[in-house]
N, CA, C and O atoms as a Tinker XYZ file with bonds, in Angstrom:
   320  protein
     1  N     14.663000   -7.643000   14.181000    73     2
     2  CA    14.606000   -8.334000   15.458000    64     1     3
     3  C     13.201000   -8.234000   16.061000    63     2     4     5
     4  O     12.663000   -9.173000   16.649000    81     3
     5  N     12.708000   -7.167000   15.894000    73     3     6
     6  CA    11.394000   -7.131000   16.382000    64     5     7
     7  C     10.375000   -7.706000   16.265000    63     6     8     9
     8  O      9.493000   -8.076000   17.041000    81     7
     9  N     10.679000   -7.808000   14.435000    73     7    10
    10  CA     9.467000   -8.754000   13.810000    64     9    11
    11  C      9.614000  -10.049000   13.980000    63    10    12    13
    12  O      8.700000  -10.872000   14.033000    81    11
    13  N     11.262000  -10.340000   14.107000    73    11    14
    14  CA    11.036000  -11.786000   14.738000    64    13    15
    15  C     10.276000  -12.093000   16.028000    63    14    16    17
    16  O      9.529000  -13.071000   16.041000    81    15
    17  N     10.383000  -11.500000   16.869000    73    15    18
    18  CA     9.559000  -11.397000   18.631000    64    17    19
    19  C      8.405000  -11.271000   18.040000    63    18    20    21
    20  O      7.575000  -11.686000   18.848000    81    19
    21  N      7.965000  -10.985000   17.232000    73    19    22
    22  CA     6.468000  -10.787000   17.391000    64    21    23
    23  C      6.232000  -12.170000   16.514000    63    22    24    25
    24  O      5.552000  -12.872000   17.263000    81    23
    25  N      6.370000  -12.602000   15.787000    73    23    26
    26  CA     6.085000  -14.162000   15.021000    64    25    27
    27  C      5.874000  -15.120000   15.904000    63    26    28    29
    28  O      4.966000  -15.922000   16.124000    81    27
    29  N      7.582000  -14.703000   16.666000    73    27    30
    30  CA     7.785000  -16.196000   17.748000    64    29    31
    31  C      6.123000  -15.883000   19.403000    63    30    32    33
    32  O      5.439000  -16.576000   20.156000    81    31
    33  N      6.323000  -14.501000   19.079000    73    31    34
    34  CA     5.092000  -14.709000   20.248000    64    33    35
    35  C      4.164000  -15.064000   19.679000    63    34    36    37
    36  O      3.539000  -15.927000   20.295000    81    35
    37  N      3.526000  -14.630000   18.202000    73    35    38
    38  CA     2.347000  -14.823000   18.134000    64    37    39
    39  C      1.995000  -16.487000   17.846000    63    38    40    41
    40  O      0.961000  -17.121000   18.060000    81    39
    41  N      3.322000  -16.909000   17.263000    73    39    42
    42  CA     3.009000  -18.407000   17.167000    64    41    43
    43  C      2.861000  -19.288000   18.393000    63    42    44    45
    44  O      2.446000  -20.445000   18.315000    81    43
    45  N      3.233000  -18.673000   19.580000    73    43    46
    46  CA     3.538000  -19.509000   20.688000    64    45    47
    47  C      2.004000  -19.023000   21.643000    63    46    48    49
    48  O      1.619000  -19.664000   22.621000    81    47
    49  N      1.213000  -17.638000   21.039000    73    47    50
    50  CA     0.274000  -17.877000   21.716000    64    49    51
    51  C     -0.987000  -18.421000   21.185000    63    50    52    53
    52  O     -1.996000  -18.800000   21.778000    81    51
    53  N     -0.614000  -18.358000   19.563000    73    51    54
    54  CA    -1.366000  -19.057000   18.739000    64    53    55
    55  C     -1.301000  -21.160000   19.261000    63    54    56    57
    56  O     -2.096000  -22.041000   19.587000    81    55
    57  N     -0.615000  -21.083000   19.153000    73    55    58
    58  CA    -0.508000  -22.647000   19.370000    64    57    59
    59  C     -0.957000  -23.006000   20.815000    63    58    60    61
    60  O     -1.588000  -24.036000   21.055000    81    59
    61  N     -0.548000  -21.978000   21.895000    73    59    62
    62  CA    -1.306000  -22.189000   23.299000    64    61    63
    63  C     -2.567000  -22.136000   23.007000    63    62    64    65
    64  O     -3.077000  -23.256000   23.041000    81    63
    65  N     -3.191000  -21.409000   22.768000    73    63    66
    66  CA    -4.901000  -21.340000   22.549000    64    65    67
    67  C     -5.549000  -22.099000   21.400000    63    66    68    69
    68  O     -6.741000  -22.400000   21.456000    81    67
    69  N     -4.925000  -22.355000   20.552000    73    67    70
    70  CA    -4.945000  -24.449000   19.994000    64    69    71
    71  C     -5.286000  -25.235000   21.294000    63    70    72    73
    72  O     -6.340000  -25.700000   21.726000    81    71
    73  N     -4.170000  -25.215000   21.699000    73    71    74
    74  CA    -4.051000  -26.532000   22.731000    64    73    75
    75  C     -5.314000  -26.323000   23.660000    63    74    76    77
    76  O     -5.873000  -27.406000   23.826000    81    75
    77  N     -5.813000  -25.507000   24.180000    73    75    78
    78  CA    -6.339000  -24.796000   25.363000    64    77    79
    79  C     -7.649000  -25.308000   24.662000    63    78    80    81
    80  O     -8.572000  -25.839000   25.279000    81    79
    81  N     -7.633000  -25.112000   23.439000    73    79    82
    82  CA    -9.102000  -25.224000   23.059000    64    81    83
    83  C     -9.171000  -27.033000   22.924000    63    82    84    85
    84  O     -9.822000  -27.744000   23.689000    81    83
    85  N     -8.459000  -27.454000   21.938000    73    83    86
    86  CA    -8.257000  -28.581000   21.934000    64    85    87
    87  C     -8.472000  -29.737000   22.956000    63    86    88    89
    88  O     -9.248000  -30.693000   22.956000    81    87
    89  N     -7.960000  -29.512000   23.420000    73    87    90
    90  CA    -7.563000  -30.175000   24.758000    64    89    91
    91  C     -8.078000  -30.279000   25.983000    63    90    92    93
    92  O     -8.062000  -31.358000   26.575000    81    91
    93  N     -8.752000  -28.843000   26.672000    73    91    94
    94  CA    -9.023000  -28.553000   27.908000    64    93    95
    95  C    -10.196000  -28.416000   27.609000    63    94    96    97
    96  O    -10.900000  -29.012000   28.424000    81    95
    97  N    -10.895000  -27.810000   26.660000    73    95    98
    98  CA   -12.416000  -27.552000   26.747000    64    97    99
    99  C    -13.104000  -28.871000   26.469000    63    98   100   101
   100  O    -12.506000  -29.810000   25.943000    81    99
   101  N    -14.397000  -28.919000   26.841000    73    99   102
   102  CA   -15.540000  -29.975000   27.241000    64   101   103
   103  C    -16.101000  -29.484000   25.373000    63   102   104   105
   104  O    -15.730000  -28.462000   24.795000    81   103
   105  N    -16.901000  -30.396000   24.877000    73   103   106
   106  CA   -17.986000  -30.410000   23.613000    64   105   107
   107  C    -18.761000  -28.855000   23.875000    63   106   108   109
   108  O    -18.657000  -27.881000   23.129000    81   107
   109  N    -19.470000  -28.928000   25.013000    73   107   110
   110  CA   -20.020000  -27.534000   25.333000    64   109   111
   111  C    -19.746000  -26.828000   25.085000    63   110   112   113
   112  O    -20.296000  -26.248000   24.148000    81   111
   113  N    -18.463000  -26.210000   25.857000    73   111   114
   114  CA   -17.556000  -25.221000   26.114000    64   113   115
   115  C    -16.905000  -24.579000   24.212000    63   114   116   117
   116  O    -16.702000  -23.546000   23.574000    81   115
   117  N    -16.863000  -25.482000   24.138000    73   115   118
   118  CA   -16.020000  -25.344000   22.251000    64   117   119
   119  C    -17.456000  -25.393000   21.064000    63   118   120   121
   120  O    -17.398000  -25.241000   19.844000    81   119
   121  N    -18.180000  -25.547000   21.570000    73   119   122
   122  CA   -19.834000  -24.922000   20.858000    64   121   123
   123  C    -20.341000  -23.463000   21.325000    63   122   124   125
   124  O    -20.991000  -22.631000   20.691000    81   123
   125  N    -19.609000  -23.404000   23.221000    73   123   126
   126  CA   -20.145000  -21.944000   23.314000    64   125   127
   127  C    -19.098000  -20.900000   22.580000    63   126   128   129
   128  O    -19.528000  -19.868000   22.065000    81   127
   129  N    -17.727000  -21.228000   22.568000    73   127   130
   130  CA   -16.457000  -20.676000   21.549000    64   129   131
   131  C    -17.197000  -20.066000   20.324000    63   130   132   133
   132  O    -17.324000  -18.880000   20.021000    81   131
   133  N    -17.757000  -21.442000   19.554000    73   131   134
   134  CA   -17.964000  -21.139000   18.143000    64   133   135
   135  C    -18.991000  -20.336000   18.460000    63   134   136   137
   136  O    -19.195000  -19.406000   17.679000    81   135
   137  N    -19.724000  -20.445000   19.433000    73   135   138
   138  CA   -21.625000  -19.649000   19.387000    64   137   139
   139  C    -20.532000  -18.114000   18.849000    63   138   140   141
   140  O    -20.443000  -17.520000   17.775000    81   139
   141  N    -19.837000  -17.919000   20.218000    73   139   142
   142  CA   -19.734000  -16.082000   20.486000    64   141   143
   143  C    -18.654000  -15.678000   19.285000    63   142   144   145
   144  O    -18.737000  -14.483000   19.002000    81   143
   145  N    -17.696000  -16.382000   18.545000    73   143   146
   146  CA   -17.210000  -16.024000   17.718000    64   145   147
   147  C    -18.288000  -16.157000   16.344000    63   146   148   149
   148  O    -17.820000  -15.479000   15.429000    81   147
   149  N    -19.259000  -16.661000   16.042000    73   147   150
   150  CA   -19.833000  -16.465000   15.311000    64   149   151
   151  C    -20.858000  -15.002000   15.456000    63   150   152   153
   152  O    -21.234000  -14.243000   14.563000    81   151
   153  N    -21.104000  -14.963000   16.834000    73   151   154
   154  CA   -21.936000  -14.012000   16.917000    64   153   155
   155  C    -21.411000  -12.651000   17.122000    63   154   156   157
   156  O    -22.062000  -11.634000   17.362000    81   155
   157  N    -19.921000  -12.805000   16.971000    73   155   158
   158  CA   -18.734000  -11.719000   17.213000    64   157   159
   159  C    -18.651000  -11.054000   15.765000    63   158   160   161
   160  O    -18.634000   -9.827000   15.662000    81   159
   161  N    -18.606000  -11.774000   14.800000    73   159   162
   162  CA   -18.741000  -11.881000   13.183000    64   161   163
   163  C    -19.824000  -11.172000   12.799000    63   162   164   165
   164  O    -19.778000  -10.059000   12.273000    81   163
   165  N    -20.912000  -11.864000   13.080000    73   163   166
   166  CA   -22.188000  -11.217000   12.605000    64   165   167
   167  C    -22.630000   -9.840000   13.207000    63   166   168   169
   168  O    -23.583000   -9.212000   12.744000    81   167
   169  N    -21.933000   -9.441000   14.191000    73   167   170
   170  CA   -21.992000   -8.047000   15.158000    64   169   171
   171  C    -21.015000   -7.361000   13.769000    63   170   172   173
   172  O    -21.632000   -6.812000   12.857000    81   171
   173  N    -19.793000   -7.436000   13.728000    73   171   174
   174  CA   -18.967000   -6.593000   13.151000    64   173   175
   175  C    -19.526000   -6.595000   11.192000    63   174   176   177
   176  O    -18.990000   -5.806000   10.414000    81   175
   177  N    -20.619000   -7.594000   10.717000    73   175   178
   178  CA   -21.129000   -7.375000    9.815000    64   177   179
   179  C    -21.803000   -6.258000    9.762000    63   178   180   181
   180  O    -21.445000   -5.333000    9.033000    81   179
   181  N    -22.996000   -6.197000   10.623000    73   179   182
   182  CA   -23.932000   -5.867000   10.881000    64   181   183
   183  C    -23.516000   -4.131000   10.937000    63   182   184   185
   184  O    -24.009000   -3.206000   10.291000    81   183
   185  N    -22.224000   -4.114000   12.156000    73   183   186
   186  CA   -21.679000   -2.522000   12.357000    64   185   187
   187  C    -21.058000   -2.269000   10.870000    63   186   188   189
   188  O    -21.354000   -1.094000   10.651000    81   187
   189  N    -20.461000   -2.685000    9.914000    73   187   190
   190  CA   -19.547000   -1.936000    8.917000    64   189   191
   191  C    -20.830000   -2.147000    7.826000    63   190   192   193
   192  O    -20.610000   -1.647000    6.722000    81   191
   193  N    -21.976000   -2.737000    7.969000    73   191   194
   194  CA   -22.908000   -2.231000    6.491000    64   193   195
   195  C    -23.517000   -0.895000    7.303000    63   194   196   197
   196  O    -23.611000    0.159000    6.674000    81   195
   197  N    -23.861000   -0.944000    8.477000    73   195   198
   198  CA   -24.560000    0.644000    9.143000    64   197   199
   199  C    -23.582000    1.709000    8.732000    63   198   200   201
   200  O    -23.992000    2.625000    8.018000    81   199
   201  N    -22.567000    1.680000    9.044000    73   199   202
   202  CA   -21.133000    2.735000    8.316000    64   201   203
   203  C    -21.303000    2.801000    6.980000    63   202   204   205
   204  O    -21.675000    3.852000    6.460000    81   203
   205  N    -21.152000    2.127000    6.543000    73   203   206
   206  CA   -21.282000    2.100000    4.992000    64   205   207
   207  C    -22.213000    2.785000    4.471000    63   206   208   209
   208  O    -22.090000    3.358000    3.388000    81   207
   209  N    -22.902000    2.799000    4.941000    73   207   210
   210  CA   -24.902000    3.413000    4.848000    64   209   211
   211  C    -24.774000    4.882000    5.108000    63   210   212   213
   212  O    -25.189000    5.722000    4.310000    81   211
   213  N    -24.285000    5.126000    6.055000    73   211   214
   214  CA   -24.126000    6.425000    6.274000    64   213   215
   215  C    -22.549000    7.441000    6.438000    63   214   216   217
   216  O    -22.159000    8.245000    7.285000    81   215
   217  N    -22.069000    6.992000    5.380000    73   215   218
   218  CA   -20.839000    7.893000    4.959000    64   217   219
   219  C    -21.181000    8.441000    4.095000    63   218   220   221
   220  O    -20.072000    8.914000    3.848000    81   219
   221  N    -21.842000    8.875000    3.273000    73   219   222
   222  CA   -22.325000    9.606000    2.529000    64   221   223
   223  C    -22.967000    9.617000    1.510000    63   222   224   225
   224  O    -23.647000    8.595000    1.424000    81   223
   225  N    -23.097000   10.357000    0.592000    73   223   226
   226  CA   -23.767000   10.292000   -1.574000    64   225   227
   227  C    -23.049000   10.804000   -2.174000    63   226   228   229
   228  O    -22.156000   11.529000   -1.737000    81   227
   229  N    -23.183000   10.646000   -2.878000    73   227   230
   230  CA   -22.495000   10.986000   -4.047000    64   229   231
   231  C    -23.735000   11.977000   -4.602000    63   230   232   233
   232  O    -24.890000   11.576000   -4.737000    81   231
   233  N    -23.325000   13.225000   -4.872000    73   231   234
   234  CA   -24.297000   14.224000   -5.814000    64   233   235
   235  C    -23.473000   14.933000   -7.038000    63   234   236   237
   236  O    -22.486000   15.669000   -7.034000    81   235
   237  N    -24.463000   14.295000   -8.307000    73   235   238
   238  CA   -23.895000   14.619000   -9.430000    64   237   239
   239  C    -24.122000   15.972000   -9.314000    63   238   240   241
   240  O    -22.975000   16.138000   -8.900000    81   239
   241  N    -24.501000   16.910000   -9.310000    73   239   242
   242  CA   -24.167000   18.171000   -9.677000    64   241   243
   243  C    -24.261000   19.502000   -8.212000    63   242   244   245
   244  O    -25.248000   20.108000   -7.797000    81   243
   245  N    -23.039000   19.557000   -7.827000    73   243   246
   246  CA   -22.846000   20.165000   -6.727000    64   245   247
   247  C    -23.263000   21.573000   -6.928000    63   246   248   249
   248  O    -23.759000   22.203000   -5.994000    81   247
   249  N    -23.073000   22.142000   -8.199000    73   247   250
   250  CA   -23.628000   23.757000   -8.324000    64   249   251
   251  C    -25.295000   23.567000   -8.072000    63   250   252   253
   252  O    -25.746000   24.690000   -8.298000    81   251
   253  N    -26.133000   22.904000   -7.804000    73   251   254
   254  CA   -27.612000   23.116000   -7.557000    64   253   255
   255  C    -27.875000   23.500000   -6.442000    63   254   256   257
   256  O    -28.903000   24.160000   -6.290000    81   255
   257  N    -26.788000   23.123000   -5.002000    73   255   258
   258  CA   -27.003000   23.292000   -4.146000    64   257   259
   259  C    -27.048000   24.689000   -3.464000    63   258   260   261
   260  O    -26.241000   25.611000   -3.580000    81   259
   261  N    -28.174000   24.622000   -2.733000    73   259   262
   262  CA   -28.259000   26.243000   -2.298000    64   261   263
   263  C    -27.542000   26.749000   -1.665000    63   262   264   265
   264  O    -27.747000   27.963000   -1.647000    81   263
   265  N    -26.338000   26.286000   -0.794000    73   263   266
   266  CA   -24.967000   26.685000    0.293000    64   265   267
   267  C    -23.837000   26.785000   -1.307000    63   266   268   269
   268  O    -22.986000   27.672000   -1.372000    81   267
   269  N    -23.963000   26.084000   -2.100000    73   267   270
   270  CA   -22.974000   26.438000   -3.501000    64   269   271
   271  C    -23.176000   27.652000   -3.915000    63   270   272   273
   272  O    -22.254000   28.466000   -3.957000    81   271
   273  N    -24.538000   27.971000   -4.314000    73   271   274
   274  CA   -25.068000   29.408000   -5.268000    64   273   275
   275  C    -24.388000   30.570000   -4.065000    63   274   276   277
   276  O    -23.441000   31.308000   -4.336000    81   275
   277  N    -24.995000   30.545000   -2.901000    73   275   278
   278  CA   -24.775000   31.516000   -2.019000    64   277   279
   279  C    -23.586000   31.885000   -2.113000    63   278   280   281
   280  O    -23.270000   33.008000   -2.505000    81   279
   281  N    -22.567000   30.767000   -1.680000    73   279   282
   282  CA   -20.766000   30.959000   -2.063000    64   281   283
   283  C    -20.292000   31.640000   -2.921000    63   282   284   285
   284  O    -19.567000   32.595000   -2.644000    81   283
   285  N    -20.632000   31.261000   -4.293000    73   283   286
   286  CA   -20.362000   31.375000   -5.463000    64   285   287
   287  C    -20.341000   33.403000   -5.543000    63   286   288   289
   288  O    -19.448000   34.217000   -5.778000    81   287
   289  N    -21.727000   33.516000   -5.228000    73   287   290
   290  CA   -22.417000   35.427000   -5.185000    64   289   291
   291  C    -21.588000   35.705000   -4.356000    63   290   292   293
   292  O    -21.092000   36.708000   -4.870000    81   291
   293  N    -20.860000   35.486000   -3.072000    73   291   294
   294  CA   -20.192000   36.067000   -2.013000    64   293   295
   295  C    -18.559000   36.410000   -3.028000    63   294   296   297
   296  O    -17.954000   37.474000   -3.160000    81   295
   297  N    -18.279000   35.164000   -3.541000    73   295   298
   298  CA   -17.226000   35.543000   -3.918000    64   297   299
   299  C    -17.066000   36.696000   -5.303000    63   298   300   301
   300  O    -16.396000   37.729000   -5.323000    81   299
   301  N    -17.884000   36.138000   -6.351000    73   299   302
   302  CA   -18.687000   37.468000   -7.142000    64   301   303
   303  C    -18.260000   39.354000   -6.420000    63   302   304   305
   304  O    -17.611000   40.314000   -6.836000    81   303
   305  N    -19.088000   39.040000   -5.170000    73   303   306
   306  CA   -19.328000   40.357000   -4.618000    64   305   307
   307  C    -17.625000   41.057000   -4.541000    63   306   308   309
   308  O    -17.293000   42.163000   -4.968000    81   307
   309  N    -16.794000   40.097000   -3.911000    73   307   310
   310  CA   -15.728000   40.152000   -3.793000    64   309   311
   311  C    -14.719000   40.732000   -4.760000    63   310   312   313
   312  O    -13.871000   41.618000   -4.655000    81   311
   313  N    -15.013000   40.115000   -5.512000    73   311   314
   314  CA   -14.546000   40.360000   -6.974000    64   313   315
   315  C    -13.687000   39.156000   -7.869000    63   314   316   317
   316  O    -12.923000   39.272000   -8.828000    81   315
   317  N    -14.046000   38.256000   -7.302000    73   315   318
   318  CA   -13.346000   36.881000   -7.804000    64   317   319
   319  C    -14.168000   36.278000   -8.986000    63   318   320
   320  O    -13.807000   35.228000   -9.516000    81   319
């Protein structure tokens, strides 16, 4: 039942904002639409390659690292 309510709304607000655009807006108005949804696009490009960039590396060999070796002797000392 739920998922039906949500279809029937989304189609009914989908099709209002058809019409709205269609219909009510001036040539202008539906060029400034496309401007900011294009420039809405190219924003959320722009943010998920910066993310992408800085989530991390990949390092082939994790024992080189000097916080690894240190670990490694602590647990040694331990007796592991």
């Amino acid at each position: 039942m739920k998922i039906k309510n949500f279809l029937i709304g989304s189609i009914v607000v989908t099709g209002t904002g058809y019409l709205l655009y269609s219909r009510l807006l001036s040539d202008d108005a539906k060029a400034e639409v496309k401007k900011m949804a294009h420039s809405v696009y190219n924003s959320y490009i722009r943010l998920s390659e910066i993310v992408d960039t800085t989530t991390g590396h990949v390092i082939e060999d994790p024992s080189a690292l000097p916080n690894v070796q240190v670990t490694k002797q602590q647990w040694e000392k331990l007796g592991y």
